[in-house]
N, C-alpha and C positions, 0 to 999 in steps of 0.2 A: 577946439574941436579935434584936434588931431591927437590930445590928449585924449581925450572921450573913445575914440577910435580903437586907443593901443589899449585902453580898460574893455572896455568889449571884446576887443580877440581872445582874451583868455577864459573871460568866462563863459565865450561862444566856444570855444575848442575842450572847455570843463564842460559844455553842455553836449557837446558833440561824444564828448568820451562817455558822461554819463549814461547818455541814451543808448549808447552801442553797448556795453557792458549790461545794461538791463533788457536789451535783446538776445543778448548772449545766454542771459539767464531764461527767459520766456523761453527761449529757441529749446535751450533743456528740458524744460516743463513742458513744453508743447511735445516734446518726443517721449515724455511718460519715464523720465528723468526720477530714482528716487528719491528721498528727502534728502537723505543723507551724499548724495553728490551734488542736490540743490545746494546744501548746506555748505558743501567744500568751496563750489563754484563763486560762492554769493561775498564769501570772507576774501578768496582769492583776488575779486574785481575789485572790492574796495579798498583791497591792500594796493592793488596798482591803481587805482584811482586818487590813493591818499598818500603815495610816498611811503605807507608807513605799513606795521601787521595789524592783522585784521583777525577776531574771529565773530563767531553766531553761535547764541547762548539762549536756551530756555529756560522760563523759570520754573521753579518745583511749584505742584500746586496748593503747597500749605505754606510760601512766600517762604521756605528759610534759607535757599540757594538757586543758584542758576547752575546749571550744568551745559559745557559745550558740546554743540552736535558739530560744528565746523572749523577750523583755524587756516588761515594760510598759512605758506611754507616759511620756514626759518622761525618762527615764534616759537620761544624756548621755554619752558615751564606748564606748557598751557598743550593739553592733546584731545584730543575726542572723548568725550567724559568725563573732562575733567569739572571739579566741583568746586565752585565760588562761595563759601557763608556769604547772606547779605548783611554787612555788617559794616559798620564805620562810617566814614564820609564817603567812599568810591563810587564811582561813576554810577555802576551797574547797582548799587541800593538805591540811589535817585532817581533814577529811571523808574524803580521797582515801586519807589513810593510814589510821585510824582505823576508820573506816565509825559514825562518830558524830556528832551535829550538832554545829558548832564556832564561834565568836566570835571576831573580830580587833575592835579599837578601832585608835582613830589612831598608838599609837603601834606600831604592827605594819603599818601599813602604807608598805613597802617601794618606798624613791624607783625608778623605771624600769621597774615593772614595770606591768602593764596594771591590774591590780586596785589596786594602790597606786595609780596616777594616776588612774585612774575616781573611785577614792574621792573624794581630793581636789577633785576638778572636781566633782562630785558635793556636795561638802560633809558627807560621809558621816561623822555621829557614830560609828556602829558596824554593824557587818554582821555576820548569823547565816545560817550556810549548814546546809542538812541532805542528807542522801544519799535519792537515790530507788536504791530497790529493786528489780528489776523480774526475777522467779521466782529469787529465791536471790542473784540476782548485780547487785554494784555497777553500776550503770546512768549516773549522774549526781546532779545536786545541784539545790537552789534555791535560792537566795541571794535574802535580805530585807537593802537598806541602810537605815537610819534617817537621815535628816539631820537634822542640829542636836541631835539629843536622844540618848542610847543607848537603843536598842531595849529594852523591859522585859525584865527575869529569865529569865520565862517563855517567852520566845521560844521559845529551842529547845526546850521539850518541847513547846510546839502544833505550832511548824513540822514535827517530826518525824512527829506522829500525823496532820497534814495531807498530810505525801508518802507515807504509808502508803498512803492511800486513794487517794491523785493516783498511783502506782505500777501498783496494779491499774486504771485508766483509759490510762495511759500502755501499759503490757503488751498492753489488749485494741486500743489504735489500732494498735501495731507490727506486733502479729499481722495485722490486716487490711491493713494497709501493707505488709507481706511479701509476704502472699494476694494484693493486689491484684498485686505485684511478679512475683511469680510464675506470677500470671494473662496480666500482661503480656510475662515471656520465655515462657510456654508459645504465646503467639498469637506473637512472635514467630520462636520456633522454627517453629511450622507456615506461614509467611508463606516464611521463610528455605528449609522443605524444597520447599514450592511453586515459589519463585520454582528452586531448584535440577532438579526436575524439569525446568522448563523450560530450562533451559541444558542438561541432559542428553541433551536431546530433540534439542535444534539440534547437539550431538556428532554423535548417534545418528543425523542424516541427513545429516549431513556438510559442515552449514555451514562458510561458508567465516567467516576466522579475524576477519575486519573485524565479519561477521554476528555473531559468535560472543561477540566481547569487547562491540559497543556491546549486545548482547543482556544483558549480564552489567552492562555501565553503566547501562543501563533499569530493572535488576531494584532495584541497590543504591538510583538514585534512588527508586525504589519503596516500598523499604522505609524507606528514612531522611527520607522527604521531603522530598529535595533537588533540581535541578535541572541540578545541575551536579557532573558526573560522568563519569571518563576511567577508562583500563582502561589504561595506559602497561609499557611492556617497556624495561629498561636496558640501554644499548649495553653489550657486553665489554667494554670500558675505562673505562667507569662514566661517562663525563664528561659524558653525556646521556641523556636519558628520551625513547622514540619510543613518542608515541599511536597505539592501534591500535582504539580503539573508544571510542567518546563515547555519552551518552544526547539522547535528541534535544533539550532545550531549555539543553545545554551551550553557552554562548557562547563561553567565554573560550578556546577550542581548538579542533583539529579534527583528523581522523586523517590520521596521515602528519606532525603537527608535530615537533618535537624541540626539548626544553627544558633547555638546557644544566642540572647540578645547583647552584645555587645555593645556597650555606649554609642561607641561611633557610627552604627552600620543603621540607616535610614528608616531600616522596619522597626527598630527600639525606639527611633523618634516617633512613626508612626504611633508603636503601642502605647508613649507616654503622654502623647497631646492630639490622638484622634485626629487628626490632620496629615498634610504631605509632607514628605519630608527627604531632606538632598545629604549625599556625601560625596564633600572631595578629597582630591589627592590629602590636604593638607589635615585630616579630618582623623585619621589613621597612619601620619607617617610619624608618628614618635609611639604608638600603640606596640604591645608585646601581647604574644598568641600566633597559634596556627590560623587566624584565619587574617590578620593584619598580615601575618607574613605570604599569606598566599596573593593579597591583594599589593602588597609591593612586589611582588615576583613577578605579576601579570602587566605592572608598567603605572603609567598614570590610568586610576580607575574613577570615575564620577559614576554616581550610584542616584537612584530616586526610586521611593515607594511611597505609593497609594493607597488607602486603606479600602477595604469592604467592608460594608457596615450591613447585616442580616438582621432585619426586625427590629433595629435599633442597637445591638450590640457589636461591637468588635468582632468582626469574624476573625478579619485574618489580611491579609496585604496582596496587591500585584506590584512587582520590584520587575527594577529594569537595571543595564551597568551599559554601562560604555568603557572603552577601552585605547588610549590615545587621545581623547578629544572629551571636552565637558560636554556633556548634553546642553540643549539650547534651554534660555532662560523659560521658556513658557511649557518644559516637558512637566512641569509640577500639575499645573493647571489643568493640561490636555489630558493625563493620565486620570488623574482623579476623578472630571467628568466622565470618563469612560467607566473606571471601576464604580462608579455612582449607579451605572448603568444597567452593569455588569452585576453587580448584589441582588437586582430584582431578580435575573435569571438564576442567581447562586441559589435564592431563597426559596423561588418555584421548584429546582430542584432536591433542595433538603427538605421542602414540604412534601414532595413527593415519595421521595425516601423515606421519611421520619415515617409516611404512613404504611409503606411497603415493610419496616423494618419492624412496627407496632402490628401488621397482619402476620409476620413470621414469627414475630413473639408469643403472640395467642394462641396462633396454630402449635406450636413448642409446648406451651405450655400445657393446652388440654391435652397433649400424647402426655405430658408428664403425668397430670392429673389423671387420668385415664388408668396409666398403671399405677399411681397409688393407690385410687379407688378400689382397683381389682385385688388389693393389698399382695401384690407381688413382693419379695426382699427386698431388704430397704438395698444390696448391691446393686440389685438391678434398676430400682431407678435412679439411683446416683450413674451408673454406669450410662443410661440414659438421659439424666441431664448434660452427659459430658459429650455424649454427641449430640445432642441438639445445641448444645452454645456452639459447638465446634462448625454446627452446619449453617447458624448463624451469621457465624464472625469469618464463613470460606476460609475454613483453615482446618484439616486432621487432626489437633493438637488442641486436646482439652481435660480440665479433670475436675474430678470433686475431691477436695480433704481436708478432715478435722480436725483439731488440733488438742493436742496434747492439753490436758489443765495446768500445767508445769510450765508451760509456753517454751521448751525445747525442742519440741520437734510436733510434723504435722502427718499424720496417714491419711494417704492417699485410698478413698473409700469408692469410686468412682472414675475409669479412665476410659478414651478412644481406644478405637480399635489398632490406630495409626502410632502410639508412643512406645517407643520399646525399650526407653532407658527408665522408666518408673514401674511397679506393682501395685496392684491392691495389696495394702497392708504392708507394705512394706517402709517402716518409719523414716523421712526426711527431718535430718535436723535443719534447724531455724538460722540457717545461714545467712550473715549480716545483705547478702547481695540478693538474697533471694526479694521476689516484689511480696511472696507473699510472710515474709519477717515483718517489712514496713506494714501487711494490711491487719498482723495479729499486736503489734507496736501502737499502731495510729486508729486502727478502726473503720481506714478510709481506702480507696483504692490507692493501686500504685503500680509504676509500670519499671519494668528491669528492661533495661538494651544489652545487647550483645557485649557493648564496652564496659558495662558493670560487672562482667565474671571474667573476661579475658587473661588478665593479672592474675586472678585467685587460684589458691592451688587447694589439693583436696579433691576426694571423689565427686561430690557435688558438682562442684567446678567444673571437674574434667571430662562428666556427664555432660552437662548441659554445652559441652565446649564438641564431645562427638557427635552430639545429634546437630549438631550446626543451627542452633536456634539463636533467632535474631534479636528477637522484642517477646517479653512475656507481661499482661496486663492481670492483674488479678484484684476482685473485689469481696468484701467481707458478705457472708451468710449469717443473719441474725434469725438463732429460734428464740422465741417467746422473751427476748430482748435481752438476748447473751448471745456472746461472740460464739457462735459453733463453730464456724470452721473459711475454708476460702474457696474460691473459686478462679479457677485460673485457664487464662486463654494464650495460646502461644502461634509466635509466625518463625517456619523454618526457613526460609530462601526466599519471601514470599514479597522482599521489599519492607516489611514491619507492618504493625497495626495502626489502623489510622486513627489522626485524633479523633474525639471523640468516643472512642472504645470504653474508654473508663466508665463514663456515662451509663453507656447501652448496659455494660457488663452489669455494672451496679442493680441499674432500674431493673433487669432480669433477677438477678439473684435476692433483689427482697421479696419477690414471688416465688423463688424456688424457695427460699425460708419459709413459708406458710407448706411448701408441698414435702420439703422435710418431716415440719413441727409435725404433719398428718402422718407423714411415712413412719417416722418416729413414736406419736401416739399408735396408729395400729399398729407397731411392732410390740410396743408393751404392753397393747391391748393380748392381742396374741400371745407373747411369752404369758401374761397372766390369766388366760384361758388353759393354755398347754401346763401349765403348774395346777392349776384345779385338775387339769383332767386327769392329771397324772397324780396327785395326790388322791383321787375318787378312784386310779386305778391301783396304787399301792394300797387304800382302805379294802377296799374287793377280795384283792389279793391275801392280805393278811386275813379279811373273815373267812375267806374259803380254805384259807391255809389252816385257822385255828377251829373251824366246825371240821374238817377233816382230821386233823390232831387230835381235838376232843372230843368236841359231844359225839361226832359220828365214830370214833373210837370207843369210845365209852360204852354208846349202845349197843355196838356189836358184843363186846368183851360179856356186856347183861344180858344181850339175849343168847352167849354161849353158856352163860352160866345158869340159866334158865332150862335150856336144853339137857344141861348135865342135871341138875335139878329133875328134870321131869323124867329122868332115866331112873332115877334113887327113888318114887313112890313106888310102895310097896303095892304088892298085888290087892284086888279090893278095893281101892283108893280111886276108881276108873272117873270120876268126877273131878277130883283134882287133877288128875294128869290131863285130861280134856283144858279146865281151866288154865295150867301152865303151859300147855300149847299154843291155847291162844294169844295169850300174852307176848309170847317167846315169836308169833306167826308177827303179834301187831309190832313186834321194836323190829323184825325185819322189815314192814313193809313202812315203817318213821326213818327206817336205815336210808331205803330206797328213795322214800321223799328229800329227806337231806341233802341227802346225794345231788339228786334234783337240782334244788333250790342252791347246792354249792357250785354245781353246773352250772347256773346260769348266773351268779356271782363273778363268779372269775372262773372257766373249767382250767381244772388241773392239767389235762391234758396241751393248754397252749400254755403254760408254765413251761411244761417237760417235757414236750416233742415240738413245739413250735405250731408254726399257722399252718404249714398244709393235713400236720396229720390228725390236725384238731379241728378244720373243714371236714375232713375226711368223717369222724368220727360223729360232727355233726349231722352227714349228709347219711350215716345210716339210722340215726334216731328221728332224720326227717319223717316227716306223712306224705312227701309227693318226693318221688324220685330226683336225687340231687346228678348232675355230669360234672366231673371236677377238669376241667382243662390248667396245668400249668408248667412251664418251664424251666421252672427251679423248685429246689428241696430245702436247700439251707436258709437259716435261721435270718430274721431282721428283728430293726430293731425294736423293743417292748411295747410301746406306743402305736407302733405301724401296724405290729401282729395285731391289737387288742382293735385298733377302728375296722381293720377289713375283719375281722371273726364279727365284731358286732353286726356290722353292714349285711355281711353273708347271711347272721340269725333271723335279723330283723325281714331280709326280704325274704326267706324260708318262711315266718311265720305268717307275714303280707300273703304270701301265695297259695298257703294253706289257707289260712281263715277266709279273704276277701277275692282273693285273682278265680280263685277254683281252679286252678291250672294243676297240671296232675306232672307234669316236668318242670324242671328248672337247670339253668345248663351256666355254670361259675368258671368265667377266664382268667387267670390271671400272667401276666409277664412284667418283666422287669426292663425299662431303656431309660439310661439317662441318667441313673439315681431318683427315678420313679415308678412309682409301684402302680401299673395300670388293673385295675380291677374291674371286670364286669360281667353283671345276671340281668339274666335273659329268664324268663316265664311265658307262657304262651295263653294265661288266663285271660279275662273280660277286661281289663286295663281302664283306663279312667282315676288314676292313683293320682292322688293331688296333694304333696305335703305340706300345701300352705293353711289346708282345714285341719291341719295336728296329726302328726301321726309317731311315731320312732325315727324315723326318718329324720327329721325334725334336729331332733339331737345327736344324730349320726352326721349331720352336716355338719354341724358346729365343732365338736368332736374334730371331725377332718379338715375342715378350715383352721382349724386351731392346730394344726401342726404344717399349714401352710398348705393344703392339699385343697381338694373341692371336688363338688359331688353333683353328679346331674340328674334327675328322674324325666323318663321322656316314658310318655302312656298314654295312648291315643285311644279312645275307646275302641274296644272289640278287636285288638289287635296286638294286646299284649302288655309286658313292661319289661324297661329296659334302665337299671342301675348302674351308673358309668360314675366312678371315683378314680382320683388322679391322687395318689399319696409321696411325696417326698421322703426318701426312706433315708437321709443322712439327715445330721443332728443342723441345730440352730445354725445360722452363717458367723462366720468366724475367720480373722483374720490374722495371718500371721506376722508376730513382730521380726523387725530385721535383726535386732540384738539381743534377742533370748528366745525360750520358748512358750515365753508368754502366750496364753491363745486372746485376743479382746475382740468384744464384741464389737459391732460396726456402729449401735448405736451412739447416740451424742457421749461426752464426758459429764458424769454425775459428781 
């Protein structure tokens, strides 16, 4: 009995010790204890419970390791995280198979693997591992090593009935550690719909797109608490990332930078696998470049970006950096849910955009339309397409020009009011840096940055270096599907253009090609109207020129010779000299008709004294009193004289035959390099020249030299002829390298 006795003390003071030690651990749990000081606490007891070390190990849940959350002190090899293969014969793979406490000695411990070598270093006589439980399901283990001695017999059945009770302690941390978990993404999520209201709100009033993304940079710093934080969109050719919104205490960028994609930096992972994507220190410290060198200047950097994904495509990234300190395991996760979020409001407002941007297009384009129809010079609506993309793209800086068929140089046919380093007509050679070399080269848009001419020397260069231009985007103009010419949009100070610019520019300018190819057709519509007229006016000219030279010289020379003739009949003869009279009477009065009819050919008189004195002359052969009003005497030029003398006859004859008016009262002045013309009559009015009149062809006439002509004739109140004439020759521009004069239209 007394034997009996001394075997009980000890397993009554092992049961005394166990139960205080799993008090110890409840006591922690009951105070909202984490897991992970559960974990420490739980290794710690059983290492002074067992003589021996101790830790606490879960398993992976695709069974290929167990990983420790806990060790007690002095165990060598073995730390928080560390990672066991389950492999061999050891303890912790029988456990894992089995789900029963299990024992390895030395000779089971397995050279290379982690628990084999712990051992060893350890000096580990023998190791008993047991399964924790936790609601039905294999959970992990707890491994007791012994050094120098094999752990007693009984190990594994105390160990076993000690992680029963350490199971339901572990169970109720996890739950709270879940709860709190879940505590945490539920304040998250409402943080997340918050900070999205807000971004909603800045859609919803139309902030602009800078406002819009550093507003969504602010939001994510917000929630991640970081301070450095970009909202970046990838160029179409992927080769760079342009900033379009920062959070305000972001250093290491700013909006409007562009960063080429470098392997290492998070957003080239993003762009290559649509997913999130992390960098560390170690990611970039053997890297060459200015921007690895900037990120080891700035210390240890960890990096993470998220993608935005718009209507299914790749927009573009939200990146975040830390600076000191890794960012925590689950910033991949949290970011992404957000920018997930964050793309619906991006999308609302690019669809808002895209429609605001497709109503300003339209609007642009019917002014363009408008002055082609009115068939204005083809400068002027070029000059006008180059402020309307200019007013477009909020930028002074725009232009229209053609290029050369040589593909050496391109003139500028069209520019803002705002450029003062370029001309009309003044030839640009095809400088390899220029954007629009690449768009006469490739066919396709191209955009030049400030660092593409900086280096370059030459005039070109050192123009585009003094007007301080940053970004120039230029897209090709296709007439009737040949390259005519480019189109080019420029930002001075203005931050750069933003992506997407290629796009816009483009989509614009294959509509400004259809309002060329029109500007272009009525231009040679016009030139080949102004060539007829002018050839019907050098015919005129030549028959009035050669019935004045001949036949009306002829006649006259026969009826003086007739005259001398009827002086030589002899007396008696008083019948023939009668007959030679009349004769001699009728070639003067075929003289006078001639005359006439060369008069209204072409009169000599606006040949040889010009338009006013050939008005003049008509307004005394008028039948209703003509008033001449004008402010000049000197000559224009032959086509201008020839439409206002006709204009002048035509309503002369109008006012006689049909107005019955008995005045007529002829203005003329000169502003501008045009010829204002206009007659007044105070007849019966009602003159309509769309039922056919002279008029008719007086209009066409004057349109065809770029002019145009109004009749306004209200009945009973008169009529009133108003012509607007263009008095310089066709438009014409001049070369920078000779004295070439070329037309403005396309190259033929």
């Amino acid at each position: 009995m007394p034997d009996a006795g001394r075997e009980r003390e000890p397993r009554l003071s092992r049961l005394v010790d166990e139960q205080a030690a799993l008090r110890r651990v409840a006591t922690l749990a009951a105070r909202g204890a984490g897991p992970e000081e559960i974990f420490a606490a739980v290794s710690e007891e059983v290492a002074g419970l067992f003589a021996a070390q101790a830790g606490v190990g879960r398993f992976e849940p695709d069974g290929s390791g167990v990983v420790f959350v806990g060790v007690s002190r002095g165990l060598r090899g073995v730390s928080i995280g560390t990672r066991w293969e389950l492999e061999g014969f050891m303890a912790t793979t029988q456990v894992y198979g089995t789900g029963r406490a299990a024992r390895t000695d030395p000779s089971g411990y397995v050279p290379g693997t982690g628990a084999g070598d712990a051992a060893r270093e350890n000096d580990v006589a023998s190791i008993v591992a047991a399964p924790i439980v936790v609601e039905g399901d294999l959970w992990g283990v707890v491994v007791v090593a012994g050094a120098r001695e094999s752990l007693p017999p009984d190990t594994e059945r105390r160990l076993e009935q000690f992680t029963e009770l350490v199971a339901i302690a572990i169970a109720g941390a996890e739950s709270r550690a879940e709860l709190a978990a879940s505590e945490r993404r539920a304040g998250d999520l409402a943080r997340e719909q918050a900070a999205l209201r807000r971004v909603a709100t800045l859609v919803a009033e139309g902030a602009s797109g800078n406002q819009l993304f550093s507003a969504v940079s602010e939001e994510v710093a917000r929630l991640l608490d970081t301070d450095e934080v970009a909202v970046g969109r990838f160029d179409p050719d992927g080769q760079s990332l342009a900033v379009l919104g920062v959070a305000e205490g972001t250093g290491g960028t700013s909006i409007g930078a562009r960063w080429p994609l470098e392997d290492f930096l998070p957003a080239t992972g993003v762009y290559r696998t649509g997913r999130p994507a992390r960098m560390e220190e170690g990611d970039y410290a053997n890297e060459s470049g200015a921007i690895a060198d900037t990120l080891r200047a700035w210390g240890q950097v960890s990096g993470v970006a998220a993608p935005i994904v718009v209507e299914g495509d790749l927009w573009g990234i939200v990146g975040l950096m830390s600076v000191g300190e890794p960012l925590p395991p689950d910033t991949e996760d949290r970011l992404g849910r957000f920018t997930e979020l964050v793309a619906t409001a991006i999308a609302n407002r690019q669809a808002r955009e895209n429609l605001a941007q497709l109503a300003d297009e339209q609007a642009a384009l019917r002014r363009v339309a408008t002055l082609v129809a009115r068939g204005v010079r083809p400068e002027v609506v070029f000059s006008a397409v180059s402020e309307e993309v200019a007013r477009l793209f909020g930028t002074e800086f725009a232009a229209v020009a053609r290029f050369d068929p040589d593909g050496r140089s391109m003139i500028p046919v069209g520019l803002t009011k705002g450029i003062g380093f370029a001309s009309i007509g003044v030839r640009w050679p095809l400088e390899d840096f220029l954007a629009s070399t690449a768009v006469y080269r490739t066919g396709r848009p191209a955009r030049t940055e400030k660092t593409d001419f900086e280096n370059e020397s030459g005039v070109i260069a050192d123009r585009l270096r003094e007007s301080g231009m940053d970004c120039t985007v230029a897209a090709p103009i296709v007439v009737e599907g040949g390259l005519w010419g480019v189109m080019t949009v420029s930002d001075h100070g203005g931050g750069g253009l933003p992506v997407g610019t290629e796009e816009r520019l483009e989509k614009f300018t294959e509509l400004i090609g259809t309002a060329v190819a029109n500007a272009d057709s009525r231009a040679q519509l016009a030139a080949s109207r102004a060539r007829v007229i002018a050839a019907g006016d050098d015919a005129r000219r030549r028959i009035e020129r050669d019935l004045h030279d001949g036949a009306q010289q002829r006649l006259v020379t026969l009826a003086l010779a007739l005259r001398r003739a009827q002086a030589k009949v002899p007396g008696g003869l008083d019948e023939l000299r009668a007959d030679i009279a009349r004769v001699a009477e009728g070639l003067k009065t075929a003289v006078e008709e001639l005359r006439e009819t060369s008069r209204g050919i072409h009169p000599a008189v606006l040949t040889e004294g010009g338009l006013v004195p050939a008005l003049k002359a008509l307004g005394r052969r008028s039948a209703v009193r003509v008033k001449l009003d004008t402010t000049f005497e000197h000559r224009l030029p032959d086509q201008v004289e020839i439409a206002a003398y006709y204009t002048v006859s035509e309503a002369i004859t109008n006012a006689s035959k049909h107005a019955g008016a008995k005045r007529l009262r002829v203005s003329m002045h000169l502003d501008h390099e045009t010829l204002y013309l206009s007659i007044r009559d105070k007849g019966v009015g009602g003159a309509d020249p769309s039922r056919g009149s002279g008029l008719v062809g007086l209009a066409d006439r004057i349109e065809a030299l770029g002019g145009k002509l109004e009749v306004t004739s209200p009945p009973g109140t008169g009529t009133v002829i108003a012509a607007e004439l263009p008095i310089r020759a066709d438009s014409f521009v001049e070369a920078a390298t000779s004295d070439e004069r070329l037309p403005l239209g396309p190259p033929r």
